[in-house]
N, C-alpha and C positions, 0 to 999 in steps of 0.2 A: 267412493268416487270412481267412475267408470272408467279405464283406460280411453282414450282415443288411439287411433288406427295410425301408424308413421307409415310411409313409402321408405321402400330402403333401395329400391331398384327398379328398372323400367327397359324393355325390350318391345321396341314395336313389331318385330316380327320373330316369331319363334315355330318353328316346324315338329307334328305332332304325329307320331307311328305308332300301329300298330306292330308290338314285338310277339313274337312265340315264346314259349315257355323254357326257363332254362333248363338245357337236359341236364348241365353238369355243372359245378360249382368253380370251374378257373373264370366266370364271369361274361357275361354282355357284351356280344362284338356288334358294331354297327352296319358291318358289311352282310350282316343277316336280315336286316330289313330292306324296305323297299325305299332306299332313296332317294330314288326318281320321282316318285309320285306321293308324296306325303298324304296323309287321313286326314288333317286341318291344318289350318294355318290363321295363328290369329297373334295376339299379345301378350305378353309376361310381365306382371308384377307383381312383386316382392315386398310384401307389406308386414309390419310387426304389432302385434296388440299386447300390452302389457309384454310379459316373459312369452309369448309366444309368436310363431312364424310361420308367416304361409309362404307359398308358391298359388299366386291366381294366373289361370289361363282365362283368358278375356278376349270377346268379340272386341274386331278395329274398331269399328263402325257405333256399336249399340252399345259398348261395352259389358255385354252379358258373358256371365259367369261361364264357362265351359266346363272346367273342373279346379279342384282347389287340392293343397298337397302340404295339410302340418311337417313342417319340420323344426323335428325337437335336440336333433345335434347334427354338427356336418366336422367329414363326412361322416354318414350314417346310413341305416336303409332306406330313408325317404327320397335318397337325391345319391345317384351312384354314377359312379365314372365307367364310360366302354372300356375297354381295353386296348383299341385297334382305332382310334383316334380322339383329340381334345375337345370336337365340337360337338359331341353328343353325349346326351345322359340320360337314365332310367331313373323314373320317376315316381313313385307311389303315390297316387292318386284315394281317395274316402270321399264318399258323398255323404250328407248327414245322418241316414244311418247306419255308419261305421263299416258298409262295407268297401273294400281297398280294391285295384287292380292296380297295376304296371304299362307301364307307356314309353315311348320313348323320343326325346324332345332334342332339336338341335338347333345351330343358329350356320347360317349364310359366314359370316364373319368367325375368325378366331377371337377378336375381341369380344366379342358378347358373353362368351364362355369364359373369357379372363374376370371377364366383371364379374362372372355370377360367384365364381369361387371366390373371389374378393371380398366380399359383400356379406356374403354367409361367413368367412370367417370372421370378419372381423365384429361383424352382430353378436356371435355366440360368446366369442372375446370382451366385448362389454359388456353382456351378459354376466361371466363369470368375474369378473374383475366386481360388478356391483354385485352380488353377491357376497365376494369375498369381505367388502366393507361394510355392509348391512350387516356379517356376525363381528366385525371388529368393533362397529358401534353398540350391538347387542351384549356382546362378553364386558366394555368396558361400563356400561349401564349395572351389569348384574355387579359388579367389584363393591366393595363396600367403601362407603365414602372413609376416609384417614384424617382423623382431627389432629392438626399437629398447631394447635393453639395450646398459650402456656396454660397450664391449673393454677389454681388460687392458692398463691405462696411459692411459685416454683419460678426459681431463678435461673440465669445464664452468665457463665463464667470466663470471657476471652481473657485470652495471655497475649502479650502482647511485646515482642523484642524490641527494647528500645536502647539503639546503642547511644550512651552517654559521652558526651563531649568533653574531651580531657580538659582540666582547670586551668594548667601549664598553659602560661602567654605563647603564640607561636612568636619567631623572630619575624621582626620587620626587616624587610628588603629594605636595601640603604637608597636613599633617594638620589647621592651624590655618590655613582660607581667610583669616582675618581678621586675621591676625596678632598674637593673643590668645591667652590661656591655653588649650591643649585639651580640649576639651570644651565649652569657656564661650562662649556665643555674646554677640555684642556689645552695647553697651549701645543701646535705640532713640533715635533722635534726637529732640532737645529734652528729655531728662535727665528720670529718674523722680522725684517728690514723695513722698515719704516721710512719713507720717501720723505725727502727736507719738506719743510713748507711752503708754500708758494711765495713771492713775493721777490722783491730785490735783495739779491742776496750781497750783493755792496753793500749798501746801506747800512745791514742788519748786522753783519759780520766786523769785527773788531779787530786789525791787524798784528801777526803772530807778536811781534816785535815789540810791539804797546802794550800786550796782553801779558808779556814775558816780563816786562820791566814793571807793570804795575803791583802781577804779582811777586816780585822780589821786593818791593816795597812795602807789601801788605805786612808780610810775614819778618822784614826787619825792624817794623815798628812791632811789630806782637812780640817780638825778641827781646827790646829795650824795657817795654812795660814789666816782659815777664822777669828778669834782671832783678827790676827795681823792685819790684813784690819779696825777689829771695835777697836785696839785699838789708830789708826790713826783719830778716832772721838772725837767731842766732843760734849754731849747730853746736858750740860745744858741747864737749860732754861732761864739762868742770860745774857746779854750783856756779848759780850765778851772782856774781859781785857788782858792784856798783863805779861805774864808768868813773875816771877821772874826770874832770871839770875842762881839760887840755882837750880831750876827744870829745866830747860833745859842744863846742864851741868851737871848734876849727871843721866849718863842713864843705872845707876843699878836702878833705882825705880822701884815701884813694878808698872806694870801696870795696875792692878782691883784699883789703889788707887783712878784715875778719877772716876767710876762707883759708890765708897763708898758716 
């Protein structure tokens, strides 16, 4: 399958010099060319095919090719920084067959030079990043696949801590803290007072004096019965003989006369 071509960047104006040959190797200052009057002026894009990256200088208008500039890492020799300011850079240019010169390319703006360092890193940065995972998918491809399915007859053994519940009944919580009827909590201390009942209390009430005398009556009749009950006994402590005929036939006698 063919690559197609991505856009990574776009400068509509880019300025194009003519530089002299480095005499010495501390680097390319821009105040060596002529930056008043530039050798062309046309367009910059920055286009990627497959793993690879150009630099195209391109007519506004026609947009025909001016020169084109592989760059294979940044930075690197393709694309290099002056020394004595950030809007310009030296360039290595190849026509198709393979041979190179040097150029020197600026922008109006500090911005355009921000982007172009931008741009190229962070391409070459995806670059390497997909690499790195095309061998992490190739190394795990090459591992031998691991069968860790059981063989025929081969078993698995779990242990298993199973703590047992002691037999021992626990105690029940008493349902009556108080030791009362359920439900009924206990009476407050120093005993409730309970209000009379309503109604006439003339009426209902029995005066003390009536109440005094009937009960002296009650209990002097229980007196008399009770009497007569012990006077149907007999306490001695001699055998008992057989009454005269004179005392069971005269029943005026006094009854305390047994007790005497």
């Amino acid at each position: 399958m063919e690559d197609y071509e991505t856009v990574i960047l776009v400068k509509q104006e880019v300025f194009v010099f003519q530089i002299p040959p480095r005499a010495t190797n501390r680097g390319y200052r821009a105040a060596d060319w002529k930056l008043h009057s530039p050798d062309w002026t046309g367009r910059m894009r920055i286009v990627s095919k497959g793993k690879k990256c150009f630099i195209k200088l391109e007519d506004k208008n026609s947009g025909e090719l001016f020169a084109k500039a592989p760059i294979d890492k940044y930075p690197g020799i393709a694309i290099e920084s002056v020394t004595d300011s950030s809007r310009y850079f030296v360039l290595r240019i190849e026509d198709d067959n393979g041979r190179a010169a040097f150029i020197g390319i600026g922008f109006a703006d500090r911005g355009d030079s921000f982007d172009l360092n931008v741009s190229l890193q962070e391409h070459f940065k995806w670059l390497q990043t997909s690499e790195e995972l095309e061998k992490g998918i190739d190394s795990s491809d090459r591992k031998p696949n691991l069968d860790l399915g059981f063989k025929e007859g081969q078993t698995i053994t779990i242990n298993m801590n199973i703590n047992k519940k002691s037999s021992k009944p626990r105690p029940k919580a008493s349902a009556t803290p108080f030791g009362g009827t359920p439900g009924l909590l206990p009476p407050p201390p120093g005993g409730v007072k309970l209000p009379p009942p309503p109604g006439n209390n003339s009426s209902n009430q029995i005066p003390t004096s009536q109440a005094a005398r009937k009960d002296s009556g009650t209990n002097s009749a229980f007196e008399d019965d009770l009497l007569s009950d012990l006077g149907s006994l007999s306490v001695s402590s001699e055998p008992t003989e057989a009454k005269p005929a004179s005392a069971t036939q005269n029943p005026s006698a006094d009854l305390w006369a047994v007790f005497t």
